[in-house]
TORLOZA-592517 format. One line per 3 residues: their letters; for each residue y, x, z of N, C-alpha, C, O. Coordinates in steps of 0.001 Angstrom, whole numbers, plus 500000, padded with zeros to 6 digits. Atoms other than C-alpha are relative to their C-alpha. Last residue first. Layout:
# TORLOZA-592517
A = Y/X/Z/Y/X/Z/Y/X/Z/Y/X/Z ~ ...
END
This chain:
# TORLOZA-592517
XXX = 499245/499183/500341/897781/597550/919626/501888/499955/500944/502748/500783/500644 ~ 500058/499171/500120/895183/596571/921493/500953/500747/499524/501098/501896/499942 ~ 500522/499191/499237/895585/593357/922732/499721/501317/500258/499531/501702/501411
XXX = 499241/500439/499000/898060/591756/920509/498845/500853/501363/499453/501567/502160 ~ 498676/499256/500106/896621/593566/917247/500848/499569/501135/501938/500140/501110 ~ 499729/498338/499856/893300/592787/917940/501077/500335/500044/501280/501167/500929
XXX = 498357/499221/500583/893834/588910/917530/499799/501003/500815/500116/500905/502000 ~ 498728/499734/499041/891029/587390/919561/500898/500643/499779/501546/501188/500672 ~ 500556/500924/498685/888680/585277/917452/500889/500289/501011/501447/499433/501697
XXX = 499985/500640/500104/889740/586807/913918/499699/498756/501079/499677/497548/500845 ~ 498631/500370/500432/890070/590251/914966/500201/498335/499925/500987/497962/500796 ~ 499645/500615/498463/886361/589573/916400/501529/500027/500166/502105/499385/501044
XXX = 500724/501082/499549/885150/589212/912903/500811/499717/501163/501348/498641/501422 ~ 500238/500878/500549/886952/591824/911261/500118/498713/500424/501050/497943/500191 ~ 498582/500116/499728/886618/594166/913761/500344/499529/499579/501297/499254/500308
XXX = 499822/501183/498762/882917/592956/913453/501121/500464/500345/501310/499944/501445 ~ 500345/501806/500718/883227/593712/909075/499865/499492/501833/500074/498296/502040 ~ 498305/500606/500625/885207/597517/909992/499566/498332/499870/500462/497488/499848
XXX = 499483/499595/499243/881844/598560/911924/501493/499334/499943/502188/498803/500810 ~ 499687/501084/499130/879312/596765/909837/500999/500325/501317/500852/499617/502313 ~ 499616/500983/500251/880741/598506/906859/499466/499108/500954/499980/497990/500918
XXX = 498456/500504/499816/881514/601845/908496/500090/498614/499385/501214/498118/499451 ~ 499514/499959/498749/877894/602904/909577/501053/499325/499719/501186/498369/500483 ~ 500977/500818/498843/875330/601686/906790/501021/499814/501732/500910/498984/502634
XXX = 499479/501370/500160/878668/603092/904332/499182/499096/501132/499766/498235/501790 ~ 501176/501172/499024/877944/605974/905481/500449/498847/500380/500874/498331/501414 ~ 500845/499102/499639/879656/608687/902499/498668/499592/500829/497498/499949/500688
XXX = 500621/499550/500698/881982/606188/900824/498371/500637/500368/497323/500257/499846 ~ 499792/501436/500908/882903/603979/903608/499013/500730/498838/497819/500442/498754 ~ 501470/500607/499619/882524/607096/906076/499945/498618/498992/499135/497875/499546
XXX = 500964/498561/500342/885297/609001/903699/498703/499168/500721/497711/498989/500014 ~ 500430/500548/501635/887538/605709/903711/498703/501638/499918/498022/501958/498943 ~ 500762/501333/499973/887173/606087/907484/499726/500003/498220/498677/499863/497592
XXX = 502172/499816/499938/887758/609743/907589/499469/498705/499902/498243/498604/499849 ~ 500242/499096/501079/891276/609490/905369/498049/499277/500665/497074/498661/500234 ~ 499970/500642/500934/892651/606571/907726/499023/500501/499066/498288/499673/498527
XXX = 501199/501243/499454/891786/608834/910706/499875/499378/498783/498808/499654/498235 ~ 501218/499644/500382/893558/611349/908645/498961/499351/500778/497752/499507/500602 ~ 500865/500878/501110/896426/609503/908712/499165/500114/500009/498507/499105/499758
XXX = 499819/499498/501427/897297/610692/912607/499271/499109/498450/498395/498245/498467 ~ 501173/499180/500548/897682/608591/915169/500275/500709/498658/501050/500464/497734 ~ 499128/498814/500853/901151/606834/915964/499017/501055/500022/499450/502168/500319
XXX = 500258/498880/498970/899468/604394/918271/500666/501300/499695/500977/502190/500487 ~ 499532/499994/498982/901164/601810/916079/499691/500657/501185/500394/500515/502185 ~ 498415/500088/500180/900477/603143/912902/500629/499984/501635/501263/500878/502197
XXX = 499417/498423/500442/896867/603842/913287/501473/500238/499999/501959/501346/500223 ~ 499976/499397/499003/896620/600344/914809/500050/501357/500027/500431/501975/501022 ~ 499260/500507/499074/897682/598746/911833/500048/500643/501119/501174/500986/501479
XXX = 498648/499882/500407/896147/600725/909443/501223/499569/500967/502294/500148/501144 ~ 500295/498658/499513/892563/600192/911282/501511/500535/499362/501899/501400/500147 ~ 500725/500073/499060/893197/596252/910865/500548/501615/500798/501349/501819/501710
XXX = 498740/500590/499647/894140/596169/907765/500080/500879/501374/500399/502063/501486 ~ 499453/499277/500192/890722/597933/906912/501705/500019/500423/502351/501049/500613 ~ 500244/499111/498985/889168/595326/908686/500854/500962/499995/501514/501228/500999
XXX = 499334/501006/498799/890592/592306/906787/499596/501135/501254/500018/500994/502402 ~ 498496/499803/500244/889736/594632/903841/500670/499861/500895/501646/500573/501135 ~ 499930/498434/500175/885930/595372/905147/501344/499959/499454/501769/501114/499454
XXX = 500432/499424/499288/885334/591760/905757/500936/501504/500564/501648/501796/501525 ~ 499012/500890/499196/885965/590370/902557/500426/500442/501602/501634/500329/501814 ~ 498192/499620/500151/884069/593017/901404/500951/499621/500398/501876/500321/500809
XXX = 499684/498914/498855/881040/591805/903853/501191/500890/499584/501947/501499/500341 ~ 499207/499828/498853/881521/588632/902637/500356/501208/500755/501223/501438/501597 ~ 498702/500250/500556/881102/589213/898654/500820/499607/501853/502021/499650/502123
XXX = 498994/498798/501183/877763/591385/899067/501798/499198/500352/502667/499940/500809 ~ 500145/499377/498879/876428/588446/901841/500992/501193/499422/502104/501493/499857 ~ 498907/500219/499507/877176/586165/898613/500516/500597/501624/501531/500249/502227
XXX = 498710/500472/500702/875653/587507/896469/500833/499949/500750/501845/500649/500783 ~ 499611/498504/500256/872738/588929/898404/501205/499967/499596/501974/500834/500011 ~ 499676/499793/497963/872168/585211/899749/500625/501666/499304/501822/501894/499480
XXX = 498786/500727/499677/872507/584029/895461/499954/500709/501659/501105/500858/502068 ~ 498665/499245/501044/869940/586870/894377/501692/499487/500418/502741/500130/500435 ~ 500156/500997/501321/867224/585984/896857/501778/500558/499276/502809/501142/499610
XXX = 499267/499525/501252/866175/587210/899919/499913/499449/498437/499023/498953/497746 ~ 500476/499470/500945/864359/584846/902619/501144/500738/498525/501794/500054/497734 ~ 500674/500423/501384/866648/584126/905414/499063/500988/498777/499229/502192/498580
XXX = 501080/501209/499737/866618/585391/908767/499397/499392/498956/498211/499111/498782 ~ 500638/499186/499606/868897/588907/908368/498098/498555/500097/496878/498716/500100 ~ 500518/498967/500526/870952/587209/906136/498787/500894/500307/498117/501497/499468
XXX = 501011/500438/500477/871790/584395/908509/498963/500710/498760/497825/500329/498487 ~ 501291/500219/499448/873653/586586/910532/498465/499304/499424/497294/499566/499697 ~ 500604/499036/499589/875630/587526/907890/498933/499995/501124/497869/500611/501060
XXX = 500549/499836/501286/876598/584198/906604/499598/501663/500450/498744/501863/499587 ~ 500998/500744/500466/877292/583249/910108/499066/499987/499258/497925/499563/499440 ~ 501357/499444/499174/879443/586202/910884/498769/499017/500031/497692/499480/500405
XXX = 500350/498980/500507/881958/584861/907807/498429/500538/501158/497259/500594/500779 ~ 500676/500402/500768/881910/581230/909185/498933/501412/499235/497742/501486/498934 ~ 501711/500386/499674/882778/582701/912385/499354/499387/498433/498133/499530/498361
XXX = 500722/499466/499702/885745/584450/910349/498134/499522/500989/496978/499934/500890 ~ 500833/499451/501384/886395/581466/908105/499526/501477/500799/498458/501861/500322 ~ 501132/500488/500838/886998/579650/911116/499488/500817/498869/498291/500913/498596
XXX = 501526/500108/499064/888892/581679/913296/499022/499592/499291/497969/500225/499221 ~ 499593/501002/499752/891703/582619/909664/498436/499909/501529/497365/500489/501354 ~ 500881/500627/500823/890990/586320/908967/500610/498949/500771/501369/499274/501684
XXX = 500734/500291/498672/893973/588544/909738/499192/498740/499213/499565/498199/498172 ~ 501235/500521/500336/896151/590768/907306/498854/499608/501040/498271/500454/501719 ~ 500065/501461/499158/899372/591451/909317/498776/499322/499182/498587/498138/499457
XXX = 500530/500412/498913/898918/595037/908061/499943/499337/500729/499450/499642/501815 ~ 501298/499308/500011/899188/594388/904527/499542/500141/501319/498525/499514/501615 ~ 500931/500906/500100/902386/592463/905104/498433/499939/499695/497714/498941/499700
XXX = 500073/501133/499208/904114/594883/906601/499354/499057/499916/498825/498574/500917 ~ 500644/499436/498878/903300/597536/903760/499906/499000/501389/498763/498765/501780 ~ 501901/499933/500052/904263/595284/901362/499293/500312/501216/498592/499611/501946
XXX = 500424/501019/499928/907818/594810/902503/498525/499826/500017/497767/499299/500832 ~ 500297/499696/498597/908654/598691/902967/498944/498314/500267/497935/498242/500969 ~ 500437/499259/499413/911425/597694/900355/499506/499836/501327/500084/499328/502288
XXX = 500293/500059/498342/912039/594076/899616/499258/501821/500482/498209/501856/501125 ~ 499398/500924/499020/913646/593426/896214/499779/500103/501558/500545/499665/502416 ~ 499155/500805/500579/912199/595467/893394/501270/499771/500965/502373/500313/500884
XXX = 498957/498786/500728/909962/598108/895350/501069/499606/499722/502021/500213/500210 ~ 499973/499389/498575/908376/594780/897478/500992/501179/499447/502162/501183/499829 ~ 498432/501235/499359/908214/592867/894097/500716/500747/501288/501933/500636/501437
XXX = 498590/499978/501217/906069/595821/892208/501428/499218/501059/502582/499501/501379 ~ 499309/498318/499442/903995/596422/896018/500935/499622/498652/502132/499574/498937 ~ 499456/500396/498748/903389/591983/895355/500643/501603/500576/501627/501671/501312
XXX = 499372/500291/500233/902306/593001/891962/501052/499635/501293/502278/499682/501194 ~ 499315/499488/501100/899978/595367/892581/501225/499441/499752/502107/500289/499615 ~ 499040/499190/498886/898822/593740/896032/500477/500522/498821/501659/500239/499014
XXX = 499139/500568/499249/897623/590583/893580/500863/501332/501131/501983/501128/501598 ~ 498759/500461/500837/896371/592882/890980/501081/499286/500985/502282/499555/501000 ~ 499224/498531/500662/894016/594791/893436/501109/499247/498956/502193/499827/499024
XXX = 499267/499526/498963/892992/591510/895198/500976/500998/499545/502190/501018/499749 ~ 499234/500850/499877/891729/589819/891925/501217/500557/501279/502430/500351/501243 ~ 499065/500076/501349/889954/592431/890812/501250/499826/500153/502235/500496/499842
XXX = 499545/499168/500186/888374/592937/893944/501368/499831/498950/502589/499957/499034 ~ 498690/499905/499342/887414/589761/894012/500757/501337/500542/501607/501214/501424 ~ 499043/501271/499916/885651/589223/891052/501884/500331/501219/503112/500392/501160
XXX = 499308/499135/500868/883640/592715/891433/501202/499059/499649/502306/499577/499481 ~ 499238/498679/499130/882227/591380/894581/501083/500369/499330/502176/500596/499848 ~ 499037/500926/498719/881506/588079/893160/500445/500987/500475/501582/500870/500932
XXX = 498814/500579/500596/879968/590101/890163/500660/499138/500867/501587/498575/500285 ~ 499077/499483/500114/877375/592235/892025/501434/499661/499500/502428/500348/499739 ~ 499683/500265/499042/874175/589678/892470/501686/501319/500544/502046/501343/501721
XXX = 500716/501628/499653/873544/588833/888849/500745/499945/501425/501604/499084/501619 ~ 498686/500977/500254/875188/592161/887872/500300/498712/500654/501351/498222/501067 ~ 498326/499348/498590/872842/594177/889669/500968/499318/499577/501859/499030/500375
XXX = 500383/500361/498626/869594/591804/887969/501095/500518/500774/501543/499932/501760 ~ 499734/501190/499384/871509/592167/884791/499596/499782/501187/500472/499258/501875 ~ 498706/500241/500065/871545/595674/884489/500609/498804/500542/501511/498673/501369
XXX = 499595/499552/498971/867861/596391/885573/501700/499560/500280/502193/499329/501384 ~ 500521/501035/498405/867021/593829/882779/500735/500393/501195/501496/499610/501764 ~ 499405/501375/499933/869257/595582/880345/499306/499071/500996/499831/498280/501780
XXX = 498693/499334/499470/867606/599214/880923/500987/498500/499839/501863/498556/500702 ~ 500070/500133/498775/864363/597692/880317/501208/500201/500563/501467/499637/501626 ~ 500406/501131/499601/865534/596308/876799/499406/499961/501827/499402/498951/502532
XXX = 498420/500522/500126/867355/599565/875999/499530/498549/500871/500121/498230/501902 ~ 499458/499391/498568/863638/601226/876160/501641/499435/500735/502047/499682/501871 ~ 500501/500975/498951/862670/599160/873082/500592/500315/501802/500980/499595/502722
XXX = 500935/499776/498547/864902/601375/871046/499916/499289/500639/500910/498792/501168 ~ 499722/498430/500187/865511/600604/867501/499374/500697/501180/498276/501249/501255 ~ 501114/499643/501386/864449/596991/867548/500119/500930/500165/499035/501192/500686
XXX = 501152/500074/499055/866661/597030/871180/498656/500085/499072/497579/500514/499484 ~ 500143/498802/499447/869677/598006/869147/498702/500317/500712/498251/501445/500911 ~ 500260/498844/501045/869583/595451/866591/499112/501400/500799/498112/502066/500533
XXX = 501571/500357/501235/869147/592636/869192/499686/501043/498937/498526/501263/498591 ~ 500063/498507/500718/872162/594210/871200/498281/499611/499612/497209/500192/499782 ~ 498808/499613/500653/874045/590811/871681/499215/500969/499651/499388/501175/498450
XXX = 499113/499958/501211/871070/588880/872142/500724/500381/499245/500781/500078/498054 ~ 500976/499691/500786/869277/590811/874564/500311/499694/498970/500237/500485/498030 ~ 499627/498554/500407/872837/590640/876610/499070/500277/498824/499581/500852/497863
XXX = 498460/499800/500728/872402/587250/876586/500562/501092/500266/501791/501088/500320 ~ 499600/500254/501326/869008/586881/877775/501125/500122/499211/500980/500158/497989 ~ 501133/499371/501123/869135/589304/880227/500087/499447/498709/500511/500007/497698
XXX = 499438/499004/500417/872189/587345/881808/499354/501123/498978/499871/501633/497985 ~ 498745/500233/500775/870220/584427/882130/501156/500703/498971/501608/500419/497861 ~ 500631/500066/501108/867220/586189/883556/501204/499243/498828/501348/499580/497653
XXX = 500385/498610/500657/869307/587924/886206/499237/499453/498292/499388/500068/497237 ~ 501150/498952/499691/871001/584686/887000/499586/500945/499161/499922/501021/497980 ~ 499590/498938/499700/874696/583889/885979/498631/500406/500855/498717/501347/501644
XXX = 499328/499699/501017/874386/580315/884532/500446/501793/500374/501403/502239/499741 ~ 501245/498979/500686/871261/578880/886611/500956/500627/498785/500427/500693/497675 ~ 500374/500342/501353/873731/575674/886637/499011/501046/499654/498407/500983/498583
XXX = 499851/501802/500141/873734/575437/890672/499522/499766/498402/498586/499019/498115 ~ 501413/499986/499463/873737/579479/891127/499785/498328/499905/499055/498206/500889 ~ 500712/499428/501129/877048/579395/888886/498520/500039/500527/497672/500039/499634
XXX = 500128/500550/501371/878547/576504/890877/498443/500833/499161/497343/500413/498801 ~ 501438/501162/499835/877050/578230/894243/500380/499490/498585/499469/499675/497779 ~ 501068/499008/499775/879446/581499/893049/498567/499023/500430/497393/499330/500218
XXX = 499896/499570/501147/882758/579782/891919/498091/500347/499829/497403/500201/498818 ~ 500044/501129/500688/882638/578211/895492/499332/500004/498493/498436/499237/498141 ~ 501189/500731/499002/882363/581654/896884/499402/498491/499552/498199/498238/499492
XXX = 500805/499474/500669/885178/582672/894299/498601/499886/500509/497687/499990/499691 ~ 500077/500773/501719/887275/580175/895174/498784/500769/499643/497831/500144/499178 ~ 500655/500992/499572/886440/581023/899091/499809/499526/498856/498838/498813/498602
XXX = 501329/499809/499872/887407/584561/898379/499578/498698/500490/498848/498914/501458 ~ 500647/499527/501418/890476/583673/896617/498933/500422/500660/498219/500682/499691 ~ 500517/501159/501089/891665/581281/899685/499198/500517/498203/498676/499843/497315
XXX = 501299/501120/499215/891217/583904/902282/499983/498938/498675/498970/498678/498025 ~ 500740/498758/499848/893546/586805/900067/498518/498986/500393/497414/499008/499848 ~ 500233/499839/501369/896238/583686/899389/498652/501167/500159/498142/500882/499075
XXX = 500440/500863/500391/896614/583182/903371/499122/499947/498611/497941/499600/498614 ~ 501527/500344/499555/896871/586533/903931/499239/498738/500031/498020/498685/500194 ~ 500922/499022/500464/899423/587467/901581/498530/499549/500309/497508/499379/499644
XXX = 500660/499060/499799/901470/584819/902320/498984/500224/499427/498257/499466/498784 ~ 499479/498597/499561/904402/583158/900709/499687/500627/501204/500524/501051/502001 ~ 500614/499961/498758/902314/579682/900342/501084/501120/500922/501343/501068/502125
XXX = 500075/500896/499171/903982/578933/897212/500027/500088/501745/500852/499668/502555 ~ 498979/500381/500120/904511/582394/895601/500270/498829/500923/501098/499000/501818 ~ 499596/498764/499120/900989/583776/896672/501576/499373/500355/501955/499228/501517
XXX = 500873/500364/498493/899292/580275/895534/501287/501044/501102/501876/500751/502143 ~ 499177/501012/499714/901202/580752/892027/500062/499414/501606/500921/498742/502177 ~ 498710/499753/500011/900132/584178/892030/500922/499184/500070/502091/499455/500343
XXX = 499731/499485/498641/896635/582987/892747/501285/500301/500218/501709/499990/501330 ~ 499767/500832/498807/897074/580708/889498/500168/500437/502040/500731/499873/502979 ~ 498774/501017/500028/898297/583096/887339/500204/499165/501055/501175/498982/501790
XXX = 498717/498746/499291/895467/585571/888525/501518/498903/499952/502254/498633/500901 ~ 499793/499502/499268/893139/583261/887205/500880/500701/500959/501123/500502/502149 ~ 499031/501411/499773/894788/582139/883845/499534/500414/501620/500572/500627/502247
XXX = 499119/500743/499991/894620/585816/883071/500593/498667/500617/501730/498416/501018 ~ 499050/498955/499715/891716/587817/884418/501608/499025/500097/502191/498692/501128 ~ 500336/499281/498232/888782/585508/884369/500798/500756/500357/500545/501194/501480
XXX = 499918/500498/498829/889872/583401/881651/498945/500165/500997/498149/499438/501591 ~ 499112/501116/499750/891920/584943/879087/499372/499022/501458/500090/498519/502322 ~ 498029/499520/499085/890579/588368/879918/500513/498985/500105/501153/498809/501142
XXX = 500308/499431/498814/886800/586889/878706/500983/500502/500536/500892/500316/501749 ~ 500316/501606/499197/888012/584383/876270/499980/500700/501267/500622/500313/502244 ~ 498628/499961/499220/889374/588346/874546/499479/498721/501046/499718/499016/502217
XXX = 499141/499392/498623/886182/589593/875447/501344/499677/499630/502220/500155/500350 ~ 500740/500569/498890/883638/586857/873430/501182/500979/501123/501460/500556/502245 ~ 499291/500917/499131/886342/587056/870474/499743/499965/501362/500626/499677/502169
XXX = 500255/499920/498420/886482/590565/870065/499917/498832/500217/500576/498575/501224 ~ 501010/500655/500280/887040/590787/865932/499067/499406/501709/497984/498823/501759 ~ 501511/499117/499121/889032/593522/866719/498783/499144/499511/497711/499652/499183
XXX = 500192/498604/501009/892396/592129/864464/498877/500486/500674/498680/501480/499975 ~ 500151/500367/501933/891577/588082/864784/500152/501473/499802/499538/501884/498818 ~ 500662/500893/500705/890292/588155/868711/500343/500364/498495/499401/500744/497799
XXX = 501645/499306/499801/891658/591585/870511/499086/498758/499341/497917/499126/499224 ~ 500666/498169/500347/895275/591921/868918/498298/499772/500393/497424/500348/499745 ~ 499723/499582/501090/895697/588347/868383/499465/501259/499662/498726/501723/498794
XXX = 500542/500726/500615/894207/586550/871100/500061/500425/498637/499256/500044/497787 ~ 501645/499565/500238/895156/588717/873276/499209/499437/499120/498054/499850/499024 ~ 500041/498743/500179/898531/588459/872393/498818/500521/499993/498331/501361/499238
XXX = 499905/499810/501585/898321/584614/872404/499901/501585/499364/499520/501765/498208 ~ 501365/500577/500386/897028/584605/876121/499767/500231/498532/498739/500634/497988 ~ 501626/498977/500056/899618/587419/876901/498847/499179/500080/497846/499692/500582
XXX = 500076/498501/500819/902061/585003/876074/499439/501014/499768/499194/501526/498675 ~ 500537/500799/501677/900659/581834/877132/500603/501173/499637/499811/501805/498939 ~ 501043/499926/500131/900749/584140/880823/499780/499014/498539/498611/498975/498157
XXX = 500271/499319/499679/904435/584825/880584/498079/500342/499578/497611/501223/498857 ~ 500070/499385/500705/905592/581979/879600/499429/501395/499444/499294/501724/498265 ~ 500762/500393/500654/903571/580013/882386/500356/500391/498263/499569/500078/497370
XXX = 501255/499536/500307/904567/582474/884717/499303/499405/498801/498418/500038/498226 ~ 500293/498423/500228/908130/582172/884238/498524/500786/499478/498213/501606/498615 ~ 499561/500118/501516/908311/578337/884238/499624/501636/499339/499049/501975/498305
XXX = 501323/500953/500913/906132/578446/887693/500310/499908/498396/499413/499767/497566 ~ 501272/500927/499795/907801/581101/889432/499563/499327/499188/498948/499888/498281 ~ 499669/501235/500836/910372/583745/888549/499941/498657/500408/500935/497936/500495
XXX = 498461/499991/500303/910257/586560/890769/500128/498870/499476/500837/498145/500174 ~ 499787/499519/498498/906065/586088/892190/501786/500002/499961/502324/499556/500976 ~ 500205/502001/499131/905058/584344/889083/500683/500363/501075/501322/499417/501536
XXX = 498863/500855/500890/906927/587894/886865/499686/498493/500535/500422/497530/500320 ~ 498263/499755/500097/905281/590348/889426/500913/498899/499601/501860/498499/500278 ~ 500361/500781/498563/901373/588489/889289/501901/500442/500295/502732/499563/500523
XXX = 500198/501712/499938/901451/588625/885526/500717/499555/501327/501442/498575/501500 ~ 498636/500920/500685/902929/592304/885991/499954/499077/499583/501021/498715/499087 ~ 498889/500240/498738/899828/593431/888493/501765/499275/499383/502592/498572/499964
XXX = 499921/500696/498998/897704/592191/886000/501278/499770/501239/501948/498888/501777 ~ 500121/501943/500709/898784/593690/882948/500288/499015/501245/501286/498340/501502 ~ 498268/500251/500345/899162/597072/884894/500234/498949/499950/500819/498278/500801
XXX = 499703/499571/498900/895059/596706/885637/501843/499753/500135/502381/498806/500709 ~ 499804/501499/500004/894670/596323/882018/500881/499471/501492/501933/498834/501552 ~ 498532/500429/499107/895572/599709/881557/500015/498784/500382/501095/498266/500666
XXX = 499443/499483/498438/892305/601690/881425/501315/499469/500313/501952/499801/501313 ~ 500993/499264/499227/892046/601347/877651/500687/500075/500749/501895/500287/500644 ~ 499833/499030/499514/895378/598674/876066/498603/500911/500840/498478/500304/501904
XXX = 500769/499334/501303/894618/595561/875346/499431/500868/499981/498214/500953/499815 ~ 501443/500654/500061/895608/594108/878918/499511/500491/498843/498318/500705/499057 ~ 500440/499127/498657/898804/596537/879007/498453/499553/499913/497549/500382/499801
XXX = 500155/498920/500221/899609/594558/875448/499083/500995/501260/497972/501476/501036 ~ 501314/500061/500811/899297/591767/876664/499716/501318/499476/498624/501864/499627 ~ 501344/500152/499119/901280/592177/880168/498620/499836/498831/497422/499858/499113
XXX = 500130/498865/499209/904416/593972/877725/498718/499440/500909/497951/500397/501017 ~ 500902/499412/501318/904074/590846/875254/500000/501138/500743/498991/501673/500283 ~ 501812/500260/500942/904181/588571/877873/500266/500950/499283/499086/501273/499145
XXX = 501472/499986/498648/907078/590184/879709/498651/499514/499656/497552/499993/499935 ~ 500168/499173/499557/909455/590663/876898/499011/500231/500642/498140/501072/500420 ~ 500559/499160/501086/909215/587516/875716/499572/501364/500041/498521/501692/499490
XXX = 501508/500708/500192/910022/586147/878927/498937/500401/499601/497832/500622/500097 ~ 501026/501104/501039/912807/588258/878726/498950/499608/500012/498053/500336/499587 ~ 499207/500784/500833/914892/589726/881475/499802/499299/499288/500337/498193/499350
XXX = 500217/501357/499628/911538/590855/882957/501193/499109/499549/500970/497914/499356 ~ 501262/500895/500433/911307/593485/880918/500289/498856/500271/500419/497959/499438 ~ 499875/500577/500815/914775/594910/881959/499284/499389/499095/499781/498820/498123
XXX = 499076/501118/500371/914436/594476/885056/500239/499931/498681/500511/498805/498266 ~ 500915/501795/499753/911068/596171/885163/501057/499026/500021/500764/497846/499829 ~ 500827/500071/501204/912705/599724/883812/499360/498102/499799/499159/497269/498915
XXX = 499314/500196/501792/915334/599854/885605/499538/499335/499185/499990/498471/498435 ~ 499459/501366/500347/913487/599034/889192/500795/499881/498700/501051/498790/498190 ~ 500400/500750/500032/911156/601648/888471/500245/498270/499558/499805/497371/498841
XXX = 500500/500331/501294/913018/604232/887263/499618/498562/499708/499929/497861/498745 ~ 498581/500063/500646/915331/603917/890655/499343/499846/498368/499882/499039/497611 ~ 499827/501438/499919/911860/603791/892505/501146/499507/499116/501096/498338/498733
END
């Protein structure tokens, strides 16, 4: 931790410093991830003057290294705004609000919102997306036709997989930066505020709503969408949840271990298991009764 905090004070000393260290990270294979969590670090210490050097700095960085020397424009637009100004603004939310769990409920409702828009303009269906992938690899698909089925299948999982993948994103940068600040300034801090993760009453009945109604309605790309993006929602506010009360019974981790192991392994069992602890967390606060 002694590296840690060296090293990030003296980034963050400069502005300059700090955008061109979060653009870079964003350039960078496999590091973007970093990027993020040190957007969300430098709104979270600074605030609003900070971030907004910060993020026009790694807007222009990307703009440089992955638009005029790569030739990238369509993916730098694409970091600048689904990664960058994004994240800026939750980090401004995180800073404001100064909770976790507030900010966690309001990015899955943006992105829920985000998610009838795009089913509203027909701008993120399977055939949408087909077409504009078919475009980009027009050479490739003359060459081999077979590319062209393998892009349908793609888009149709994308179509109803990208609200998921949204807020993930978004979550994993926001605890990234919030465990950076916690190392910084508040040891131990994170961790506390990870397991006070609790759904608001309403947005959990809202949440068992949209799952019940799943089972009634006709399937369709937008109900999958957005059934996909509650039951993660769900499954964090759960996972809390099972952390919390692992702790305070003073159980072993390896409960922790076998759950993420049934997640992976039977998922049919542990995601409606963690999504009505979840649910009924949110109606009668688990952690006052049980733990």
């Amino acid at each position: 931790m002694a590296w840690l905090r060296k090293n990030a004070e003296a980034l963050l000393r400069n502005p300059l410093y700090a955008a061109a260290f979060a653009a870079l990270c964003m350039f960078m294979p496999f590091m973007a991830w970093l990027g993020w969590g040190w957007l969300v670090l430098a709104t979270l210490r600074y605030g609003y003057r900070y971030c907004a050097y910060v993020s026009v700095g790694a807007t222009l960085g990307i703009i440089v290294l992955v638009g005029l020397l790569e030739g990238a424009w369509s993916l730098a637009w694409f970091n600048i705004g689904v990664f960058i100004i994004p994240l800026a603004l939750f980090a401004l939310l995180l800073r404001q609000s100064v909770s976790m769990n507030f900010t966690l409920q309001c990015v899955a409702i943006a992105i829920l919102v985000l998610l009838l828009i795009a089913d509203f303009f027909q701008v993120m269906t399977p055939t949408a997306i087909s077409t504009f992938l078919k475009c980009r690899f027009e050479q490739v698909i003359t060459t081999d036709p077979t590319v062209a089925q393998n892009l349908d299948v793609f888009a149709e999982q994308f179509a109803w997989s990208w609200p998921t993948g949204l807020f993930w994103v978004y979550v994993f940068g926001l605890f990234l930066g919030r465990w950076f600040q916690a190392a910084l300034d508040n040891p131990g801090g994170f961790k506390r505020e990870f397991y006070s993760l609790r759904l608001n009453f309403w947005i959990g009945c809202a949440a068992f709503i949209i799952i019940a109604l799943s089972f009634v309605l006709p399937p369709s790309v937008l109900l999958i969408a957005t059934v996909g993006l509650t039951l993660n929602v769900l499954v964090l506010f759960g996972l809390s949840l099972v952390y919390k009360w692992v702790e305070a019974k003073n159980w072993s981790k390896w409960i922790i271990v076998g759950v993420y192991i049934l997640l992976l392994l039977l998922p049919v069992v542990a995601l409606p298991a963690l999504s009505m602890l979840a649910v009924i967390d949110s109606v009668a606060d688990l952690r006052k009764k049980l733990v």
